[in-house]
C-alpha positions in Angstrom: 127.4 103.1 97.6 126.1 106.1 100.2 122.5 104.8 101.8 122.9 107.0 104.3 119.7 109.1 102.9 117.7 106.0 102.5 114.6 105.6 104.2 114.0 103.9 107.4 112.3 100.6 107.3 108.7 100.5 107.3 105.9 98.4 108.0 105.2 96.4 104.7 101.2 97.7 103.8 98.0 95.0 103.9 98.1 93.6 100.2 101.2 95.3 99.5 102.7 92.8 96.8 106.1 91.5 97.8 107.7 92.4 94.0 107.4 96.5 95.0 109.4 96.0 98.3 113.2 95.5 99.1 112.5 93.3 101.8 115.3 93.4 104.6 115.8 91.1 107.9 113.4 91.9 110.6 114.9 93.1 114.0 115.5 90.7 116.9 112.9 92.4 118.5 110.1 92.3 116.3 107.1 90.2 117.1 106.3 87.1 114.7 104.6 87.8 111.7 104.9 91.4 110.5 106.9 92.0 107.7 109.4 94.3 107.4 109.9 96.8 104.5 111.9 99.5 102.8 108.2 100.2 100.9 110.0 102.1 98.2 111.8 98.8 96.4 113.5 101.4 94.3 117.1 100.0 94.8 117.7 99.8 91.0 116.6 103.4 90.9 118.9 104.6 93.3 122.1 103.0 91.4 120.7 104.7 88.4 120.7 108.0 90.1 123.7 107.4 91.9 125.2 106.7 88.8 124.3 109.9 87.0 125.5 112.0 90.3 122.4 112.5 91.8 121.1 111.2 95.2 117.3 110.4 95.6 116.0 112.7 98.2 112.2 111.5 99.6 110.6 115.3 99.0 108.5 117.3 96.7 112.0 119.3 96.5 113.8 115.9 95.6 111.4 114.7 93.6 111.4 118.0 91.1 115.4 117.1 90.6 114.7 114.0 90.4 111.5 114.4 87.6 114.6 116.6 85.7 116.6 113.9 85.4 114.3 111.2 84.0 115.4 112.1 80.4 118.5 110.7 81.4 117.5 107.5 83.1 117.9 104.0 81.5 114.3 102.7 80.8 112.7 99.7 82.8 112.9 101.4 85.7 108.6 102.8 85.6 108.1 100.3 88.5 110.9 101.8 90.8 109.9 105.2 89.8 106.2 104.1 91.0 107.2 102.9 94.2 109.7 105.7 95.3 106.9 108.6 93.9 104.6 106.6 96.2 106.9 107.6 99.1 107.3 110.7 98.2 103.4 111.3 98.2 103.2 109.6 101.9 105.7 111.7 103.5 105.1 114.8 101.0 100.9 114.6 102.2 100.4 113.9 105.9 97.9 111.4 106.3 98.5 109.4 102.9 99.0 106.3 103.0 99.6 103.1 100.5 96.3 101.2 99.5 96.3 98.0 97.4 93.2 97.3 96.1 94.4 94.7 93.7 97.3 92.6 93.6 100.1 93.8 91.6 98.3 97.7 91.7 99.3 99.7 94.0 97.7 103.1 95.3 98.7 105.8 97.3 95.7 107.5 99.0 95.5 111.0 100.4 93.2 112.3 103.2 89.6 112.5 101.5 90.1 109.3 99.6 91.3 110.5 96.9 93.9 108.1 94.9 96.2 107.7 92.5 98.0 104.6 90.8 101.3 105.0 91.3 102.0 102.3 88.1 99.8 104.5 85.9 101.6 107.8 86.8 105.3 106.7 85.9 104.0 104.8 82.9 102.3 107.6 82.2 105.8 110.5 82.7 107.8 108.1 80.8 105.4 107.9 77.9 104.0 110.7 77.1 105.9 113.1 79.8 102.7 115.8 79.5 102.4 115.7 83.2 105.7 115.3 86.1 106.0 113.7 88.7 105.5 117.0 90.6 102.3 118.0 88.7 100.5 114.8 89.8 101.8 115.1 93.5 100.7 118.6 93.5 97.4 117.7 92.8 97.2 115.2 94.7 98.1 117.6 97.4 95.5 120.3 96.0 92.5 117.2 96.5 93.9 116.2 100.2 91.4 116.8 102.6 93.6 118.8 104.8 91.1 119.9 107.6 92.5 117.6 109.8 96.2 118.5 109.8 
């Protein structure tokens, strides 16, 4: 399997559940106590990309093929899809970042303070489908306070 268009590990986010992260072993280097992350956790969804030819790409481009192919995705995956449109919205808006308000609920918020429920938007694409992945991320981008970029 390619990962060479994976992320980079991250710093794992305060309250940040450890069930939405891949965790991997922390560098030699790095000092006692903070954790180490790929945030995304979206493994499974990455194998089921891979699998139908694709490659997940962490853009609003790459998120629009990717929003195309969720007809074609095996279903279980909502939380991976969660965690990896998370990223998208963190590198997508600058300034976002995740928030976890409560456990097991994760948030991405966007300069402003606006937020969004990352759970709650890919339950939400693969139930009813009324709004993509791209339509939430664009107005999330549309409510970013973005006075300081």
């Amino acid at each position: 399997m390619n990962r060479s268009y994976r992320q980079a590990t991250q710093t794992l986010p305060i309250g940040m559940a450890r069930r939405y992260a891949s965790y991997r072993p922390a560098p030699a280097d790095q000092l006692p106590g903070v954790p180490i992350t790929d945030v995304g956790g979206y493994d499974e969804l990455i194998a089921a990309a891979e699998h139908i030819g694709m490659n997940i790409e962490v853009s609003r481009a790459g998120l629009a093929a990717f929003d195309a192919a969720i007809p074609a995705l095996a279903e279980g995956l909502e939380e991976a899809v969660a965690m990896y449109f998370g990223d998208v919205v963190i590198h997508a808006i600058p300034g976002s970042q995740w928030r976890v308000i409560r456990e097991g609920e994760p948030l991405v918020e966007v300069p402003g303070g606006n937020m969004a429920d990352v759970m709650a938007v890919a339950r939400s694409r693969f139930t009813d489908g009324r709004h993509t992945l791209v339509d939430v991320l664009d107005h999330l981008d549309k409510m970013a306070d973005h006075s300081g970029t």
